[in-house]
N, C-alpha and C positions, 0 to 999 in steps of 0.2 A: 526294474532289474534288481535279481536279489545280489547282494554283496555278503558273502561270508569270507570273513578274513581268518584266516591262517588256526586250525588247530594240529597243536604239534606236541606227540606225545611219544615216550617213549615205548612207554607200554600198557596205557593207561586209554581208555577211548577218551575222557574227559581231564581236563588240564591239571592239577595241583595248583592254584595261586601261591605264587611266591609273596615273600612275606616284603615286608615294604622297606624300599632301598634308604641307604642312610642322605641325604641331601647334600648338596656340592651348591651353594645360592652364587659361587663364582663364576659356575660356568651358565652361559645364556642358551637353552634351547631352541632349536631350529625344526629342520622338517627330520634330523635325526637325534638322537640325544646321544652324550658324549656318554663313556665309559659309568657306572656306580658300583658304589660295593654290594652286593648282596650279599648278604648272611648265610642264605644256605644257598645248595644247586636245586636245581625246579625245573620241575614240565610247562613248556611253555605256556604262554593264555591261549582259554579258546576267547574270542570274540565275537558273538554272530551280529552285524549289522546290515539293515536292510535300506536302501535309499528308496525304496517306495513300498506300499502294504503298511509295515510298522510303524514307519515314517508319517504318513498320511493318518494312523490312527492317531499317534502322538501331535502331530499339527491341529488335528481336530481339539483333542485336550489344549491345548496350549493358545489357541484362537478361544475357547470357552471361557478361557483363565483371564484372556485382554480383554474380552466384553463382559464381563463380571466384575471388575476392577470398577473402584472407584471411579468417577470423574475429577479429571486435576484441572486445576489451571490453564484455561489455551486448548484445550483438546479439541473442544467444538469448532476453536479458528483453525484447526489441522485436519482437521477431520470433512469443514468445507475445502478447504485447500485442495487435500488430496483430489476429492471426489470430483472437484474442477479441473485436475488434471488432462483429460482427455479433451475436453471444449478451450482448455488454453494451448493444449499442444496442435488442433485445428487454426485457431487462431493465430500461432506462430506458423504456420504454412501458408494460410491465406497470405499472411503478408509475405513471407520468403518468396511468394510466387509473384505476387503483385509486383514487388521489386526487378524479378528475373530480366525486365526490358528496360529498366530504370537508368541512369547514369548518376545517382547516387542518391542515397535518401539524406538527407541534410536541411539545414534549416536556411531561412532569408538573413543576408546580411544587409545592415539596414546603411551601413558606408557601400559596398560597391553598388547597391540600387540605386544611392544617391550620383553615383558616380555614372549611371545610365542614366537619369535624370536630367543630368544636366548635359546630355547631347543633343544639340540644336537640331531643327528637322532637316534632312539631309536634302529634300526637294524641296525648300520652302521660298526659294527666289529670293533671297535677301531678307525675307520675313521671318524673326525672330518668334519658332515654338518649338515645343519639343517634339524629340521623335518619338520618345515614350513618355507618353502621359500617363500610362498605366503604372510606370513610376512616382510619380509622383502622388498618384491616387493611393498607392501603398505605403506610402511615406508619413502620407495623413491619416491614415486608418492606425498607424500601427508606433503612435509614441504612446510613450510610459506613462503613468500617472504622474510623476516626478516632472515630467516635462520633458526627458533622454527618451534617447535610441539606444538598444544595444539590449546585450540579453537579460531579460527578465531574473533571473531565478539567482546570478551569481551577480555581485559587483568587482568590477575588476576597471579601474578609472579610467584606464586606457581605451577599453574597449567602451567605455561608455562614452567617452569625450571627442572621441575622431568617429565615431556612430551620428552622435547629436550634431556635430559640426559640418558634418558630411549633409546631415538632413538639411538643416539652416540655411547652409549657401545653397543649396539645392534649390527651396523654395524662396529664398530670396532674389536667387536669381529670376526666377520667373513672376518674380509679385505675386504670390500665391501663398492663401492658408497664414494671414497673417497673424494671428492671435498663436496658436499651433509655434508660428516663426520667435514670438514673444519667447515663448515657456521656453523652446529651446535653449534661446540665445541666455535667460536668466539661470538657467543652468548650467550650463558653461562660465558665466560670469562665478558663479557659487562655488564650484566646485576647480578651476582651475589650478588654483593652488596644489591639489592633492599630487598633482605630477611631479609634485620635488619629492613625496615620500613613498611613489609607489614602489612596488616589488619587482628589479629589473628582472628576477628570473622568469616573470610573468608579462614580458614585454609582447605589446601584441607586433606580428608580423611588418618591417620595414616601418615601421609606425615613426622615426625618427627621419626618414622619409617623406613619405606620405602626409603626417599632419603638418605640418611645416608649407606645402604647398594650399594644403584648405586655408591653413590661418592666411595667408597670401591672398587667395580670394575672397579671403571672408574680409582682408583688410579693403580690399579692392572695390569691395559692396558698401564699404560705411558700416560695418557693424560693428556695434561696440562691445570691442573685449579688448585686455590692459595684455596690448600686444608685447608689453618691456615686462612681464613679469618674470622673474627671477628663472622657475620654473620651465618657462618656456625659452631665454635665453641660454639653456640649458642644452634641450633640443635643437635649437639652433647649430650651436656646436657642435651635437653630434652629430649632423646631418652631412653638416660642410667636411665635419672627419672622413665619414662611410663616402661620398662623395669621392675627396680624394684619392680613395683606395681604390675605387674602381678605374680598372684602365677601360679608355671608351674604346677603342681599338678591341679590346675583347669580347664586350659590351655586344658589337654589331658582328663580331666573328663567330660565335657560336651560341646555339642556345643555353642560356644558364638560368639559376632562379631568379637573376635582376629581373627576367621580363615581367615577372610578376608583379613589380613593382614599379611599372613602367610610368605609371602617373606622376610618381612622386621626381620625375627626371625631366630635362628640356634637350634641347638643342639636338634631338635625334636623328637620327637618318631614317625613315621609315622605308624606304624601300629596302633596305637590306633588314629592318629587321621585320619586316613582314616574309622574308621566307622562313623567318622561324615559327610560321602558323601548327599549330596543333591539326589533327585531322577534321576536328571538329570547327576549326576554325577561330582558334579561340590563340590569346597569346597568353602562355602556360597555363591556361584552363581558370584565368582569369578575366571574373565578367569588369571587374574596376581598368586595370589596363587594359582591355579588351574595349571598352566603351572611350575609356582616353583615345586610344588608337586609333578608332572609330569619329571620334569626333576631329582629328587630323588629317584623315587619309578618307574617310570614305569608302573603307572598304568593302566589299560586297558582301566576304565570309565573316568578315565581322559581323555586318550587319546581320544574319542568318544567324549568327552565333547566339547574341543577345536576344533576337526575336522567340530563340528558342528556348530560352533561359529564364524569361518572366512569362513565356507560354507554360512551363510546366511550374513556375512558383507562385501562378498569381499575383502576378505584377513587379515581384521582387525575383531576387537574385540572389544564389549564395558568395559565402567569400571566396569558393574553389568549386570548378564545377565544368567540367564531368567529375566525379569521386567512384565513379563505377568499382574500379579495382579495389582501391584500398576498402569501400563497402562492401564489400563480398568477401574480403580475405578475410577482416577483423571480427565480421558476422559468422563466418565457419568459425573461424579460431574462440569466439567468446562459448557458442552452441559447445563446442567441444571441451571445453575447462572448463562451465556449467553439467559436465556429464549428460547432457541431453541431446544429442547429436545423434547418437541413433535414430531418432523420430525421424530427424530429416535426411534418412540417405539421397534419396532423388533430388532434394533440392541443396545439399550441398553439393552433392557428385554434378550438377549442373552448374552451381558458381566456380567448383574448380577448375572446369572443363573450359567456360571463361576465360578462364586467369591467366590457363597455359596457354591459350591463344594468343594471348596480350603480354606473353612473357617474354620478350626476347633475349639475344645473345649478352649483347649489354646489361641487364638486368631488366625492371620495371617500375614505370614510374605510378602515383594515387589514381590516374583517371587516364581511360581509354590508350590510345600509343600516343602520349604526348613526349615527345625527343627527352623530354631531361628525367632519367630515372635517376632515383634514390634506395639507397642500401635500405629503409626501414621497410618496405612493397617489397623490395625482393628477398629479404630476408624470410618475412612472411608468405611469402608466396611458393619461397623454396622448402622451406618446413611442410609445410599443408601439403603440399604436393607430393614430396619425399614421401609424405606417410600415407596418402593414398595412392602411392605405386606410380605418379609419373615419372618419367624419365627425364630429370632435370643434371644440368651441370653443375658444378659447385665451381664452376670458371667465371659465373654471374659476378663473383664479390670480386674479381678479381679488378674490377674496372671504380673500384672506391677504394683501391690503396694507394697510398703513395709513402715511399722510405718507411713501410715495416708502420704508420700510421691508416690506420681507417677511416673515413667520414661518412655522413651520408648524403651530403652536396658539396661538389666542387665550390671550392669556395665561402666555406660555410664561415661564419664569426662566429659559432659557439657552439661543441658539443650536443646532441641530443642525449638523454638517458634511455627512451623510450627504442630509439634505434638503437643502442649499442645492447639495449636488451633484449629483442626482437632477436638480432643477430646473435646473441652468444646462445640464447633457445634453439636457434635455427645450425649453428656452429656443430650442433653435438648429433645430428644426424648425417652422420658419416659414415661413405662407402670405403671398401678397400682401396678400390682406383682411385679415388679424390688425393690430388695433389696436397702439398703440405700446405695449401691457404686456407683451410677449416681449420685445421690445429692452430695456425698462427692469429685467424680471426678469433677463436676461442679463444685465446692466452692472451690478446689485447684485449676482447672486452670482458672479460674477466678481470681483470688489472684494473681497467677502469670503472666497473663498478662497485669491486671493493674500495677503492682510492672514494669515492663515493661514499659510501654507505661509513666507510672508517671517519669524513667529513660530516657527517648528518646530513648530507644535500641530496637527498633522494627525489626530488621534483624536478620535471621534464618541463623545456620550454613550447611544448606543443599540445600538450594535456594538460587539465586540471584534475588528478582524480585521487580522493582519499587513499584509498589501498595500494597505487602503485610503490610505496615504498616498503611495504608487505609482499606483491609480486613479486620487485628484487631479490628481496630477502630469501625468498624461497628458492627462487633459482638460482643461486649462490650457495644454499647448503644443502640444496638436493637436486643434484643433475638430474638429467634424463632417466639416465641408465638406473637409476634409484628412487621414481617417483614414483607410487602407485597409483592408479588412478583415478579412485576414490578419496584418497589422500588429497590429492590435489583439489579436487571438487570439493572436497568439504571445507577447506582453508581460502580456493576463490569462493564461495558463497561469501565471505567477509570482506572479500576483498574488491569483488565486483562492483561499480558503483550504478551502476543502470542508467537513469534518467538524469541522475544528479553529476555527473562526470561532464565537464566541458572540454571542446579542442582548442586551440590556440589559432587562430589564421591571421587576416588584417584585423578583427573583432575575434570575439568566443561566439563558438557555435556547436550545434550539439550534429551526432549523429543517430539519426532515432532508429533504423536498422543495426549498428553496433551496442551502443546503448540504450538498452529497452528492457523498461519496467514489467513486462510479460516475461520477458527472460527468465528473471529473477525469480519469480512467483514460482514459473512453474519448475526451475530447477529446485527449489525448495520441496515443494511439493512432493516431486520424484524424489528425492535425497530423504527426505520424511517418510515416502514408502519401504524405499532402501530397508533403511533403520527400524523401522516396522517388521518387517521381513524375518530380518539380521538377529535381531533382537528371540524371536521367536525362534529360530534355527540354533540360534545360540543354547534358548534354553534346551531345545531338544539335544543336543550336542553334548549338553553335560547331562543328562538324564543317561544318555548312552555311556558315556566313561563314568558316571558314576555304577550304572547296571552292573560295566562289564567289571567292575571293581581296579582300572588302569589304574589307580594311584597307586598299588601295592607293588607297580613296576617301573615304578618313579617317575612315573607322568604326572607332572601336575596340574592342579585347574587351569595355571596360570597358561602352560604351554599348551596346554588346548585351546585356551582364549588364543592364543597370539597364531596356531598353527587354524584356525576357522578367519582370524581378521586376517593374513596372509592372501588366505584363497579369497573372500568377500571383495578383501581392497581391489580385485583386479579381477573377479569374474563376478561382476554385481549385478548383472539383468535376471527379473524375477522370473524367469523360463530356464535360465539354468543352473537350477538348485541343484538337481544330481550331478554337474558337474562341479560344483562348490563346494556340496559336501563331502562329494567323491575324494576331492584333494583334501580338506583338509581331515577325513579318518583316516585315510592313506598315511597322510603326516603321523599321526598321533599314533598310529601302531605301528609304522615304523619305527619311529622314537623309544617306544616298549618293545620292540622286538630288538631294537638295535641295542641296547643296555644289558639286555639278556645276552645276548651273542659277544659283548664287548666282556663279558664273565669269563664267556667261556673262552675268549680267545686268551685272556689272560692264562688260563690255566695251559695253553695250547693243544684245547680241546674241542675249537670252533667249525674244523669240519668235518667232527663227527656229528655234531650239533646239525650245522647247517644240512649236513645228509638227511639227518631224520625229519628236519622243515622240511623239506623239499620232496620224499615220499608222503608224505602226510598231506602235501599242497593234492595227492591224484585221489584222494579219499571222498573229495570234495565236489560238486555236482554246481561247480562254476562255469561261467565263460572261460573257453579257450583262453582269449586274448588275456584276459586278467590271470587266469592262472599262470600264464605264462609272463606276464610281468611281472610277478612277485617271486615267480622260480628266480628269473635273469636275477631280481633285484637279489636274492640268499645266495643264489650261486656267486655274489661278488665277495662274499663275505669266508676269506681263505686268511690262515695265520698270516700270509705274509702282507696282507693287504690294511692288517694292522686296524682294520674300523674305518681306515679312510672311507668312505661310501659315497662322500655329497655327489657326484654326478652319479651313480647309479640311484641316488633316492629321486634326483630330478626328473630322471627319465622314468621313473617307476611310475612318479607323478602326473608326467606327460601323458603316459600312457594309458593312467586311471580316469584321469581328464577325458581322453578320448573314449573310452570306453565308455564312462560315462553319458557320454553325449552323443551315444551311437553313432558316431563319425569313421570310430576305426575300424568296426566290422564289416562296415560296407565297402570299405577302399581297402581292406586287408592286405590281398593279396598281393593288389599293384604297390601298396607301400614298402614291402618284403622286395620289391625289384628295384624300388627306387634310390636312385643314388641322390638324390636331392634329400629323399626322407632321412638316407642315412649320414649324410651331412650334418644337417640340422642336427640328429643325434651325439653327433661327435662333437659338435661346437660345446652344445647344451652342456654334454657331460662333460665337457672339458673345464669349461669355466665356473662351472658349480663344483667341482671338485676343489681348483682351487679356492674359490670363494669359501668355502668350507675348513678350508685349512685357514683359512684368515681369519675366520668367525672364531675357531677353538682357539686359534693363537691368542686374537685379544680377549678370549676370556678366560687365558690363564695355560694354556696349554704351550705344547713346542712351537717354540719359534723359528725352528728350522722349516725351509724352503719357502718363508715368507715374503723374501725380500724380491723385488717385482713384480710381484703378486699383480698389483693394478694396472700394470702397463702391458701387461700378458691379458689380462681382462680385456684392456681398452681396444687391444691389434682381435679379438678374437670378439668382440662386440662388435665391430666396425661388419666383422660379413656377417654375422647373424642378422644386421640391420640390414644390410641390405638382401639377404635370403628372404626373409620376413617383407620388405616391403619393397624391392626391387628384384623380384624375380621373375622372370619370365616364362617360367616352367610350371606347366599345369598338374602337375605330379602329384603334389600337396595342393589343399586346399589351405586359403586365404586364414582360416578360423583356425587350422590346425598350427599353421606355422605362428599365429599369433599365440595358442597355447604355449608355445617353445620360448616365447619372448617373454611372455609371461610370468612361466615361472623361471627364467634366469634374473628376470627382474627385482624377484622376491629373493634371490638369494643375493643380488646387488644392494638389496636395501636393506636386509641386514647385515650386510658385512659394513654397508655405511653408516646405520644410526647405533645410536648409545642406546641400552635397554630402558634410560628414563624416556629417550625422545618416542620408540616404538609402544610404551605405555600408556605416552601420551597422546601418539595419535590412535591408540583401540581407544581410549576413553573419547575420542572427539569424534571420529569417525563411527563408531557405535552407536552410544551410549547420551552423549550430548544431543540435546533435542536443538535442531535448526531455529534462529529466531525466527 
């Protein structure tokens, strides 16, 4: 489609270039440019630009100019990379599908296998063997060089010390593997000590529990460890502390996360608390209490639970397990802050489809409907879902407050980071109807992760992952409503840890469906093509403002840079270039047209002006639609209206967008009836108006009618969100109303960033090559 933008002359068929405006470096341009002086009065520019024909000869040039170029450094490892892209993005479906039946892809914990291990055989007559011996066969196959249990790749002594200790009595109890039993036990002796220095905020799961009962069996076996060391009388203490605390009357009154910890406890009533079985039959989706419970009761679904458990791990067991949900939520949610989520619409539209099933009224807990949910799964499960249009409540959090305080388990000893960040992500997708518990979950954990971050204690006691204090950080000084989404994607590529990231349970264990080395690659990859793309569009982009000679209308390079990253950051798939560029030339002669017109308004000579733009638009052997969005957009442009424009440039936007993307001419007519479309319209131009007055204010202009600017934003943001991705009306199309979000987004995000911060991310989102 050809694009010829605006020649407007008075009497002239060809424009007069005006001579070049004097500079104003205080005010920050946007998709219109603020007032300049010009020197003399002028016939407008002609512009002729074409998004395909010209375009396409100029990409050929500019594709000749990249493979002519030298070879740099790494080219050759980017250039396999890319070309691997589509056999990695295969590969990331094969397994997304593999998974689809899965109850969680996670790894063997080598403490609750022990703790299957040492279950006597349930029909043995009095005869002392186990009931899984395929326990024990994994126990021996799978110690360290070192002589420990526990995960390979981090050390963390916790997790190593109640791993090894777990193995030990395991096979000591049954006289088995005794050399194997040695190395252990000489490990444990070595290393014990280290419990007085380690890091409590990396404490693994009930472990002041739980090891306390091993050392107990292990005393009870004759094995020798300096049961008085300082360290472990330590442990002691805090065992008999948490102990206390627990009332037993609660204990067996409802389910909570003690059951998970049920080993490390005596004196129980099992019939009561065997109704708090999981469906799978598991007590809180735990295989270590689940096998304790098992080994006192006998019980059927237990025993079914565990058989099923070292049937799909080969012999072992993880530390939590079904993980179903929480595997499928944090696997969408990575695929989509990776920017690579497109690839998989079917196979995430099928995890979510999942999720809502297993989401109840109460909220949702990590794995399948196991009774005790947690704020951090329903956080995530409400976000995900919100944004792909299910119909969720925000009544979910409601059952994690207590007195104006949030958790994410009843009963919890200590804050999560990772949950109160989950949630304040999930907080900011609000409907109009949503009660005031999104505003009030928003405003608590915000609170607490700046109290946080203002501490330096950015680490979560249920992750180990370099970047999460880079995560925070970002969602802290750029919401929602101001993230672009290439922005974002280019800041998690640093922040992602892949393979190298651990969870925190009774041990560290990994999640290789969340955390996956493939991910990483091939969002790089793509991000690399991106920028490839970008880079090339770029150069064409200033080939055309340099042609059409726009800097003598006080455009400059700069704001064409920022007015092409604007539209890149957030319509980045390489099939919609014409509507990428579409927006941002749209921007850039707006800008030049808007500075011309702000002349003449001064003189209050603007709608004699804007009259002769607006005959001069029928001269022209354009699309309808487009002509007609750039009439609306000139006909805004009246003395009394002063220059304000930012909502008629947005929609002008919208509109170029769609025309672009041949979307609007095919639904023309019914969009002209629709009251959904023109909603959408109203919100759009409402709050890009304002945003607009916000943006001149902070760069120097009137600060009249600034003041609640963002709480007028925030009430008129809340239904575009939900128009955009809770509506029920077929009117609009899914793509078009995302265009709408779109770009109010962009006018969100520069009314919130400083021009260094917006500099900063064209050079990184650009122009920075991906490691």
């Amino acid at each position: 489609m050809q694009m010829q933008v605006l020649t407007a002359a008075s009497s002239l068929p060809r424009a007069t270039l005006l001579r070049p405006a004097a500079a104003e470096p205080w005010r920050q341009s946007f998709l219109q440019l603020q007032a300049r002086p010009i020197q003399r009065p002028g016939i407008m520019l002609h512009c002729k630009a074409q998004l395909q024909g010209q375009e396409t000869r100029e990409r050929r040039q500019l594709d000749d100019d990249e493979h002519a170029r030298p070879p740099q450094g790494g080219d050759d490892d980017v250039a396999a990379s890319t070309s691997e892209l589509p056999y990695m993005i295969e590969s990331i479906k094969s397994k997304l599908r593999a998974a689809r039946n899965s109850l969680g892809e996670t790894t063997v914990s080598a403490y609750d296998t022990a703790w299957i291990a040492l279950v006597n055989r349930l029909d043995g007559g009095g005869e002392r063997s186990p009931q899984f011996p395929e326990a024990i066969d994994w126990i021996a196959r799978n110690q360290l060089p070192d002589g420990s249990w526990g995960d390979a790749g981090m050390f963390i002594v916790q997790d190593r010390l109640i791993n090894t200790l777990g193995c030990v009595v395991a096979l000591a109890t049954w006289g088995v593997h005794e050399e194997q039993r040695a190395r252990g036990l000489a490990y444990i002796q070595d290393n014990l000590w280290r419990l007085g220095e380690d890091d409590e905020e990396w404490m693994m799961v009930g472990f002041e529990i739980t090891f306390p009962v091993l050392l107990e069996k292990a005393k009870n076996l004759g094995l020798d460890i300096n049961y008085d060391d300082p360290a472990l009388q330590d442990i002691y203490a805090k065992r008999q502390l948490k102990l206390a605390k627990i009332p037993r009357e609660a204990l067996h009154a409802r389910p909570t996360t003690l059951l998970h910890s049920l080993e490390g406890m005596e004196n129980l009533d099992w019939e009561r608390l065997l109704q708090f079985k999981c469906p799978a039959g598991s007590l809180h989706s735990s295989p270590a209490a689940s096998a304790y419970a098992l080994s006192e009761t006998g019980d059927k679904e237990l025993l079914e639970y565990l058989e099923t458990a070292i049937n799909n791990f080969d012999g072992g067991a993880p530390c939590t397990y079904p993980v179903d949900n929480f595997d499928r939520l944090w696997s969408v949610d990575r695929l989509r802050r990776l920017g690579i989520s497109r690839y998989f619409t079917s196979e995430i539209e099928e995890y979510l489809e999942y999720a809502y099933r297993h989401l109840s009224p109460d909220g949702m807990s990590y794995g399948g409907l196991c009774p005790v949910k947690d704020i951090d799964d329903t956080a995530m499960a409400f976000r995900l879902l919100r944004l792909h249009g299910y119909n969720v409540s925000s009544s979910v959090f409601n059952h994690f407050e207590k007195d104006g305080e949030y958790f994410c388990f009843a009963g919890q000893s200590s804050q999560s980071l990772t949950a109160m960040y989950n949630s304040y992500r999930a907080s900011q997708i609000v409907f109009p109807g949503d009660d005031d518990g999104l505003e009030q979950l928003r405003a608590y954990c915000r609170a607490f992760l700046e109290e946080r971050r203002a501490t330096g204690n950015l680490r979560d006691k249920w992750v180990i992952a370099n970047g999460l204090p880079s995560e925070v950080e970002y969602a802290l000084d750029f919401p929602w409503k101001a993230s672009l989404p290439r922005v974002e994607t280019r800041v998690y590529l640093e922040q992602y840890g892949a393979s190298e990231d651990a969870w925190i349970g009774k041990g560290l264990y990994r999640m290789t469906l969340v955390n996956n080395d493939l991910y990483l690659e091939a969002a790089k990859a793509d991000f690399t093509n991106f920028q490839r793309l970008s880079r090339l569009e770029w150069l064409s982009l200033k080939r055309w403002y340099i042609r059409n000679n726009l800097q003598a209308h006080g455009v400059t390079e700069q704001s064409v840079l920022r007015a092409y990253f604007l539209a890149a950051a957030n319509i980045f798939e390489p099939n919609r270039a014409a509507e990428r560029l579409g927006w941002a030339r749209t921007a850039i002669l707006a800008e030049a047209i808007a500075s011309h017109l702000r002349q003449y308004s001064a003189n209050g000579a603007a709608d004699g002006m804007t009259e002769r733009l607006i005959s001069g638009l029928a001269s022209h052997d354009w699309d309808w639609s487009l002509r007609e969005a750039w009439k609306q957009w000139l006909m805004s442009w009246t003395n009394e209206s002063q220059g304000s424009t930012g909502g008629d440039t947005a929609l002008l936007l919208v509109r170029t967008i769609e025309i672009c993307s041949g979307r609007h001419g095919s639904a023309e007519q019914s969009l002209k009836n629709s009251a959904d479309y023109a909603r959408l319209e109203q919100i759009a131009s409402s709050m890009c108006s304002k945003l607009a007055t916000k943006i001149l204010a902070q760069n120097g202009g009137s600060m009249d009618n600034v003041e609640g600017i963002d709480q007028e934003v925030d009430v008129e943001m809340k239904e575009l969100i939900q128009r955009v991705y809770g509506s029920s009306s077929n009117d609009v199309s899914s793509v078009t109303r995302q265009t709408f979000l779109d770009v109010v987004k962009s006018f969100c995000y520069v009314a919130h960033c400083s021009p260094e911060t917006i500099d900063g991310h064209i050079s990184k989102v650009l122009f920075e090559d991906v490691n």
